[in-house]
N, C-alpha and C positions, 0 to 999 in steps of 0.2 A: 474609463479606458476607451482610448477610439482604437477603431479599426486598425491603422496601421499599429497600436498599441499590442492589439491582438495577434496580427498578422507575426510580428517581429518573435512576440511568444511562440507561437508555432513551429515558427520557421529555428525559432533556437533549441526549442527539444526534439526537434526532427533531428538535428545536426551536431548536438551535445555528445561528447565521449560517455561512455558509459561508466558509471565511475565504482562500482557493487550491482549486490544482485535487485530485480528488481521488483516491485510486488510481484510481479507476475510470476518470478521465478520465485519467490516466498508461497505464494497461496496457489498456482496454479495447480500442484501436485498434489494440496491438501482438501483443496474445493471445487478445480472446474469438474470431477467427474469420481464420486464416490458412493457406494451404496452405505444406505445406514444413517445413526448420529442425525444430526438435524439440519430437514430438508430445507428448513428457512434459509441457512445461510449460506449451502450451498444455492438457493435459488438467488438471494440476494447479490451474489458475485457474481455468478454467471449472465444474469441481468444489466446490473448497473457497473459493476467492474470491468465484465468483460462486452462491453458497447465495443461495436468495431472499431468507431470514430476514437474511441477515447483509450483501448486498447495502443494504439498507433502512437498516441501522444506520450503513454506513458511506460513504454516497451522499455525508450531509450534510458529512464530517468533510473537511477541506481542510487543506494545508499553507500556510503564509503563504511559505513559503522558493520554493516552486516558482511563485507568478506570476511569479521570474524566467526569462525565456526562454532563457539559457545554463543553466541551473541542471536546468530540468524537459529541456531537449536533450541535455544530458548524460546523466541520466538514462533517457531513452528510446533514446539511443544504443546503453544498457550494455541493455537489456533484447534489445533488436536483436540484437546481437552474442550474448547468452545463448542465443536464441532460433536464429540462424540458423547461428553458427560449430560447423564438426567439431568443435573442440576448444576450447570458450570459454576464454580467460583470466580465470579467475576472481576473482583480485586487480585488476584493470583492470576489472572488470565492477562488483567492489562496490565500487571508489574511488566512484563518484557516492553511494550510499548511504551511506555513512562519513560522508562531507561533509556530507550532511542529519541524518543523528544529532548532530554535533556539535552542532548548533544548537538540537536538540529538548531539553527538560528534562524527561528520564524519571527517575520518580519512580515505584521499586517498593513495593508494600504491604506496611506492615510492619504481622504478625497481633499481636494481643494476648498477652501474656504468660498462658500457661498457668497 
């Protein structure tokens, strides 16, 4: 990926419709500022999630699958339970995540032939 590669990225999630809610409006409620439950993950979002630079980038970006209100409460259920329980179940945690990947069509970069 060169530069104007990058640049064109940027410059399209700056200026992309919002299309759903977006992590930030998924976890900001459940992690940027809570006492209790486990302080790792809140420190791991606040950290790496919420970088200024990278906060900017990913404000605009929405999931269409989460304006369903079952869909984003399940989701926020499992981050709850991540967050609060001794012992999370971690399979019951990422069933809600699974279920939005299916839907998503990730598509990895394939480099140019050497």
């Amino acid at each position: 990926m060169g530069f104007h590669d990058i640049a064109g990225a940027v410059c399209r999630s700056l200026t992309v419709r919002k299309d759903g809610p977006s992590l930030y409006d998924v976890c900001d409620p459940l992690l940027l500022k809570y006492r209790g439950g486990d302080a790792h993950l809140g420190k791991f979002y606040r950290t790496a999630i919420g970088n200024p630079a990278l906060r900017g980038l990913l404000r605009r970006t929405g999931l269409p699958a989460l304006r369903d209100n079952a869909r984003l409460g399940a989701l926020q259920a499992a981050l709850k339970e991540a967050r609060d329980a001794e012992a999370p179940d971690w399979a019951a945690i990422g069933a809600p995540v699974a279920a939005l990947m299916e839907g998503i069509d990730v598509r990895h970069p394939l480099p140019a032939a050497a």
